[in-house]
KOLMAR-846803 format. One record per residue (C-alpha): z, x, y negated; residue number from 1. Coordinates in nm, 3 decimals, padded with zeros to 5 digits. Layout:
<recs>
[rec [Z, X, Y], NUM]
...
</recs>
This chain:
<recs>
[rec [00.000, 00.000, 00.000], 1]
[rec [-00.085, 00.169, -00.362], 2]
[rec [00.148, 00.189, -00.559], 3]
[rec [-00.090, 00.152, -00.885], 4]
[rec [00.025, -00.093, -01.163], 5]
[rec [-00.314, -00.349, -01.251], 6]
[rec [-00.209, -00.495, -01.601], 7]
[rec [-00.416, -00.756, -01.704], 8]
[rec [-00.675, -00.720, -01.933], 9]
[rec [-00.889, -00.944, -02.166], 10]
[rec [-01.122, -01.112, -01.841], 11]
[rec [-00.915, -01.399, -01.695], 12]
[rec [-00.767, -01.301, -01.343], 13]
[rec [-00.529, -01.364, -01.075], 14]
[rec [-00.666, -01.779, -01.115], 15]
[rec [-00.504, -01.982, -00.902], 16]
[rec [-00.507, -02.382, -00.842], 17]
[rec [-00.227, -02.602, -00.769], 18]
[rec [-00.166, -03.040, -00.726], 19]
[rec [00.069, -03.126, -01.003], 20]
[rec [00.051, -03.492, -00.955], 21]
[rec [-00.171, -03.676, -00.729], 22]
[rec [-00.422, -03.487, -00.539], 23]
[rec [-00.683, -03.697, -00.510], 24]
[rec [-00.725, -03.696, -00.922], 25]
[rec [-00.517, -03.414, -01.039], 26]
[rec [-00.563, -02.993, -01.025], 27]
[rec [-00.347, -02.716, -01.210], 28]
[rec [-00.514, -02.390, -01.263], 29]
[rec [-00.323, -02.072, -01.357], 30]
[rec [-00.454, -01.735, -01.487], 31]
[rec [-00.290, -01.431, -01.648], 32]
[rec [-00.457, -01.209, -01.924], 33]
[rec [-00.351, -00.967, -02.149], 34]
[rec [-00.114, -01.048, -02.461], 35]
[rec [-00.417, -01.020, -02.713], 36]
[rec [-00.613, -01.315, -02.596], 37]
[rec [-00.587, -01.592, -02.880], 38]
[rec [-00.711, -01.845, -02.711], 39]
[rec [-00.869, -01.965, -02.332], 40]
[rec [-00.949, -02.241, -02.164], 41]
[rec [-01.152, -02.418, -01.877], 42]
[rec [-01.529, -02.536, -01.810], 43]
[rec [-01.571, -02.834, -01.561], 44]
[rec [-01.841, -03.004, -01.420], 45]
[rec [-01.888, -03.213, -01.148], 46]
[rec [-02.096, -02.992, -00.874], 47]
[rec [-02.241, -03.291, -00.709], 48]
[rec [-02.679, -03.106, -00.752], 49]
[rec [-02.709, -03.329, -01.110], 50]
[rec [-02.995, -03.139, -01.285], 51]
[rec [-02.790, -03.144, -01.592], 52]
[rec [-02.367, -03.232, -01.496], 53]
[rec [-02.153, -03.291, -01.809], 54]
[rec [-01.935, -02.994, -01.880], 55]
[rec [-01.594, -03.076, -02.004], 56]
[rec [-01.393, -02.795, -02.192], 57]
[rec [-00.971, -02.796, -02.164], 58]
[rec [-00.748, -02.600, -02.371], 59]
[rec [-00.513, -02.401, -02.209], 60]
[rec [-00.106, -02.279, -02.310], 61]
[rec [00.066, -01.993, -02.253], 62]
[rec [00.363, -01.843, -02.174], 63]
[rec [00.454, -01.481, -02.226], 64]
[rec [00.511, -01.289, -01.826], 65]
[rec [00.721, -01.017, -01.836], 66]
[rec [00.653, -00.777, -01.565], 67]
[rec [00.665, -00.443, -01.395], 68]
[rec [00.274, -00.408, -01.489], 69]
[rec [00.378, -00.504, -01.858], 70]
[rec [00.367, -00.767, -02.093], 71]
[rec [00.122, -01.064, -02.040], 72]
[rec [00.016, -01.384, -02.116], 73]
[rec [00.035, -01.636, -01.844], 74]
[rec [-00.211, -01.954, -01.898], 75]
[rec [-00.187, -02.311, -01.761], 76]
[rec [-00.423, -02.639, -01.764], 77]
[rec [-00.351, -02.996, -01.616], 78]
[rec [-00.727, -03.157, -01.493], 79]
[rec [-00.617, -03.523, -01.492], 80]
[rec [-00.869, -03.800, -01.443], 81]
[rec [-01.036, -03.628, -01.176], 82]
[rec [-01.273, -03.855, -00.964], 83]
[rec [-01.195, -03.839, -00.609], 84]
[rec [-01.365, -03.715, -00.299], 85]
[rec [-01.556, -03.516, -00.595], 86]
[rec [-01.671, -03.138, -00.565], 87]
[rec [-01.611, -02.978, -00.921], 88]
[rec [-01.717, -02.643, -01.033], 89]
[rec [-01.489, -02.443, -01.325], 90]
[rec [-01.455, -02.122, -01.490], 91]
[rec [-01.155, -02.013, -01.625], 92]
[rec [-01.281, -01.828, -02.010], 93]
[rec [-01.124, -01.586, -02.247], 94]
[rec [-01.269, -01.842, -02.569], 95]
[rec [-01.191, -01.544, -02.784], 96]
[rec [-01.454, -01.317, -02.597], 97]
[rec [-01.669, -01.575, -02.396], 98]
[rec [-01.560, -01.338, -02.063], 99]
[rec [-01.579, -01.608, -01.798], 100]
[rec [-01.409, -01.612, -01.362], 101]
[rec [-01.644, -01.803, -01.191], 102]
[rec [-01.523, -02.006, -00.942], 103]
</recs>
């Protein structure tokens, strides 16, 4: 095992999705970046082949993380209203940049 500290940078990482609520309408995505990100938030669309799917856009808040790897910013966003049985595809973006994870 290494033994190498990864601090987070200015490209959203470690994203991870959660059920806050009910699972057939809800998701939670977290993310961690590096304290000098202003601002970041999430791109959905429904990934059902549509030529052309809406894309919604969802602000996300943050919370400072205080770690061994140093100082962070730890981001959050509730997806309510979700349709379900639906496929979605999201990104998780840095606004401040436009540096997008896929997903």
């Amino acid at each position: 095992m290494s033994s190498e500290i990864r601090a987070a940078g200015s490209m959203p990482d470690h994203v991870m999705i959660g059920i806050f609520s009910d699972p057939a309408t809800t998701m939670a995505v977290t993310w961690r970046t590096d304290v000098n990100v202003g601002t970041c938030r999430i791109r959905l669309r429904l990934a059902d082949g549509a030529e052309e799917p809406e894309t919604l856009f969802f602000d996300a808040k943050s919370r400072l993380l205080q770690t061994d790897d140093g100082d962070s910013l730890l981001w959050h966003v509730h997806l309510e209203g979700l349709e379900p049985g639906s496929r979605y595809a999201y990104s998780v973006e840095n606004a401040d940049t436009g540096e997008a994870t896929e997903t």
